[in-house]
Wavefront OBJ file of the C-alpha trace (Angstrom):
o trace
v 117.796 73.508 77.808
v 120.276 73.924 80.463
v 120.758 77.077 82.099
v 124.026 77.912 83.514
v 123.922 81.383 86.422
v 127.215 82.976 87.310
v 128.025 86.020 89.690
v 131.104 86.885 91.154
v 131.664 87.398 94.690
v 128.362 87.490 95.393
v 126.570 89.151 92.920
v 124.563 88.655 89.997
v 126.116 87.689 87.099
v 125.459 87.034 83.208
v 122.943 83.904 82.076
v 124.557 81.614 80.036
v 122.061 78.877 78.006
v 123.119 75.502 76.648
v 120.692 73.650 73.931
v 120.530 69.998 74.432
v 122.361 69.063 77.356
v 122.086 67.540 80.334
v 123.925 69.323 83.285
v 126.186 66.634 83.838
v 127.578 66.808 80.330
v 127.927 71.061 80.803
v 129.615 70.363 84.272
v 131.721 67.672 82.338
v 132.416 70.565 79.769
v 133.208 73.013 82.618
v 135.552 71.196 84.300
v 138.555 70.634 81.864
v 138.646 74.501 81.067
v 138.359 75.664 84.666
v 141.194 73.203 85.660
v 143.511 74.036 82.215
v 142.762 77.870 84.216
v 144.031 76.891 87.189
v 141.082 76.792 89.104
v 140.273 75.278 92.360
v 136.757 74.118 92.388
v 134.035 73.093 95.076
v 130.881 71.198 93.685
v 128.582 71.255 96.068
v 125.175 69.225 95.609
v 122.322 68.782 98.406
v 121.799 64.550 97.397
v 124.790 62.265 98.065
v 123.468 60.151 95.341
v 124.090 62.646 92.855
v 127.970 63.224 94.334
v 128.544 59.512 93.208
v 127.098 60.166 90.096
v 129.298 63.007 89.972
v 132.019 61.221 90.852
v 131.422 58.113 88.488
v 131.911 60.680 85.493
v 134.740 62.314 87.109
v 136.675 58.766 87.381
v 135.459 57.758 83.204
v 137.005 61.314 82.324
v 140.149 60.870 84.750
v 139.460 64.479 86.401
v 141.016 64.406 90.149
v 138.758 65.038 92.981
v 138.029 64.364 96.580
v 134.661 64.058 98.480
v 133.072 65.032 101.869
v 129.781 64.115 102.861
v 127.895 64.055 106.045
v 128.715 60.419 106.227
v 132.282 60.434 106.391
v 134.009 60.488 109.678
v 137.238 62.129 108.411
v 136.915 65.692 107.456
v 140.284 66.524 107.914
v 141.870 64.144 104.717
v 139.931 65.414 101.905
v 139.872 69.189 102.953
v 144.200 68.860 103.709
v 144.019 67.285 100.050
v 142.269 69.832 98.396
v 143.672 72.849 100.206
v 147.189 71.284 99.766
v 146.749 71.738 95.199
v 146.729 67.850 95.318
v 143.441 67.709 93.521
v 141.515 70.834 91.225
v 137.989 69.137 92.408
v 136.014 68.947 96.153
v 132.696 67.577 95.642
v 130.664 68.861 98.788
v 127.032 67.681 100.236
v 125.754 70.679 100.491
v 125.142 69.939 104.558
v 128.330 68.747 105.515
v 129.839 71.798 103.334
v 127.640 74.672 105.453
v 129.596 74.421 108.576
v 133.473 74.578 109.734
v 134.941 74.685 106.866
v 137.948 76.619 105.486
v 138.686 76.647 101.540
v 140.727 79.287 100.361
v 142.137 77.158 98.037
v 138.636 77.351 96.039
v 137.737 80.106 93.177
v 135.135 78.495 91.835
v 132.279 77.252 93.470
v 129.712 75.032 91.437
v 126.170 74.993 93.202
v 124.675 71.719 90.896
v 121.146 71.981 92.093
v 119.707 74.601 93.802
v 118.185 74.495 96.978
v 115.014 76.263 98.377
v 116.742 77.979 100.724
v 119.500 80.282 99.672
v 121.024 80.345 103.222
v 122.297 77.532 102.981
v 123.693 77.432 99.566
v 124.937 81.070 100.820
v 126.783 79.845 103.992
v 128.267 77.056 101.706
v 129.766 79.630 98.949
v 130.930 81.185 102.177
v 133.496 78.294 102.807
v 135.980 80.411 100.455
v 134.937 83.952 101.828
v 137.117 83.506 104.512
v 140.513 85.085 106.093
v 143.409 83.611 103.433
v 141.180 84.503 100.271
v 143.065 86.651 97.985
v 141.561 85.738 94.471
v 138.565 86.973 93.223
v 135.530 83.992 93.762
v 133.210 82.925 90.915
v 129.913 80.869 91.544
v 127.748 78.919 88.934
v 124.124 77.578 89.833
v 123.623 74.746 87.052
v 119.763 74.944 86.358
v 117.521 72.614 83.869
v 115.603 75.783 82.603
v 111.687 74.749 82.245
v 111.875 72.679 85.636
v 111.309 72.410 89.383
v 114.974 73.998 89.525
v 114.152 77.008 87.527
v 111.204 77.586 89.525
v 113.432 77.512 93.083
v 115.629 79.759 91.524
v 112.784 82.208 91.080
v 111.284 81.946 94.319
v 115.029 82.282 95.866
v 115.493 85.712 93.911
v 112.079 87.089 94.455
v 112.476 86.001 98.391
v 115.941 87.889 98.521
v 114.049 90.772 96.692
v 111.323 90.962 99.193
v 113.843 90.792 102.424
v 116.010 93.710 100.919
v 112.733 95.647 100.516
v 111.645 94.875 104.151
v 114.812 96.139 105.464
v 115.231 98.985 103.070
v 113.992 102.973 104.132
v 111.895 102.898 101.258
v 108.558 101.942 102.521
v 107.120 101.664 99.004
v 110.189 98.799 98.269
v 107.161 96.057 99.648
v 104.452 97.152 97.412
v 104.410 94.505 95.043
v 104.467 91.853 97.208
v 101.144 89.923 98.994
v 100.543 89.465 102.589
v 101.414 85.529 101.865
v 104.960 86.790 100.418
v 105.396 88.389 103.650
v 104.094 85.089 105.692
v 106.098 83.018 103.714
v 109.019 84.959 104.145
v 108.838 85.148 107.973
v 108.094 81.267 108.321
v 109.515 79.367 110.526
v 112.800 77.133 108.495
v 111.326 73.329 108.456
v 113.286 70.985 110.166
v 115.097 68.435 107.499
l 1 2 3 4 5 6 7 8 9 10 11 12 13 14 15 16 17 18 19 20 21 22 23 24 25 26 27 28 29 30 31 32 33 34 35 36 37 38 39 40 41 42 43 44 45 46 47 48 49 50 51 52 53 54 55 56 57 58 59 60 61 62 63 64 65 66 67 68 69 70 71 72 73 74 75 76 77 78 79 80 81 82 83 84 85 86 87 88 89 90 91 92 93 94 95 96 97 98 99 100 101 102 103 104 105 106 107 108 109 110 111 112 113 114 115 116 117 118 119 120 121 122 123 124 125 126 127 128 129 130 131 132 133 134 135 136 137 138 139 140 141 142 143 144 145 146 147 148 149 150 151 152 153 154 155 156 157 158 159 160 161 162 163 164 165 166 167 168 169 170 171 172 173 174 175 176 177 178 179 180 181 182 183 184 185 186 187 188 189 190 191 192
C-alpha cells in the first residue's frame, strides 16, 4: 500500500492511498497528469541512487527532466533549463536542493522519501517560496504505508507537534509528551 500526503503551501493536506503499487509506478502515474496541467515539478530524493532510478523510468516513458546532485559541478545549466519551461521535471538530491537555490518556475514539489528531519525537506520545498512565486505551491510526500517511511513520517509530525506546543502560551500544549520527547527534540542535529 502506497500512501501518497499532499498539503498546499505548507499545510496539511488530504491522504490519498494506492493498493498495490510501488511508488515508482504512482510517481510514474503522477507525472503525465501534472505535466498535461502544466505543472512544473521538483522531485527531490535524499539517495542519488534512487535519482538514477528515477531517471531510468523517466527516459523508458520519454518524460523530460534535468538533474542536480551534490556531485555535479554545474548548477547553473540544469536550474537555467528548468526555470527557462525547457523541461516540466528537476530531479533534486535532497542536499544539493537545501541551499541557493531559486525555482519559481516549480508548483509542485514531490518529496519521494521522507527524511528524519523535516528541516531539511522544509528548506528544500522552500526553493519555490521565494520572491517571483505567484502560483499557489502543492507538495506530495510519497510514503510505502506499513514501513520505515511511515514511521518517519510519524515521528516528523509528532516532533512538529511537540515544538509548536513548546513555543505556544498554553502551558498544558506539552502534557502529553515524555521528558525523552523533550530530549529528543532539543538534541543536538548529527553530523551526516
Amino acid at each position: 500500500m502506497l500512501r501518497s500526503v499532499a498539503g498546499q503551501a505548507g499545510r496539511p493536506g488530504a491522504k490519498k492511498t494506492t493498493q498495490g503499487s510501488a511508488k515508482l509506478a504512482l510517481l510514474l502515474d503522477m507525472l503525465p497528469n501534472l505535466i498535461e496541467e502544466g505543472r512544473r515539478v521538483l522531485v527531490f530524493s535524499q539517495f542519488t541512487a534512487m535519482l538514477a532510478i528515477i531517471a531510468a523510468a523517466l527516459d523508458k516513458a520519454g518524460i523530460a527532466y534535468v538533474t542536480l546532485t551534490g556531485d555535479m559541478t554545474d548548477r547553473r545549466t540544469p536550474v537555467r533549463r528548468f526555470q527557462a519551461g525547457k523541461t516540466p521535471v528537476f530531479l533534486i538530491s535532497l542536499k544539493a536542493g537545501g541551499v541557493g537555490l531559486n525555482l519559481t518556475a516549480a508548483d509542485t514539489v514531490i518529496h519521494y522519501d521522507p527524511w528524519w528531519n523535516p528541516a531539511a525537506e522544509n528548506q528544500a520545498t522552500d526553493r519555490v517560496h521565494r520572491i517571483g512565486q505567484d502560483k499557489p505551491v502543492f507538495v506530495y510526500k510519497l510514503v510505502a504505508a506499513g514501513s520505515i517511511e511511515e514511521k518517519i513520517l510519524n515521528m516528523q509530525e509528532r516532533k512538529a507537534a511537540l515544538a509548536a506546543g513548546i513555543l505556544s502560551e498554553n502551558a498544558r500544549a506539552v502534557e502529553g509528551y515524555s521528558a525523552e520527547d523533550i530530549d529528543a527534540l532539543l538534541a543536538p542535529i548529527p553530523d551526516d
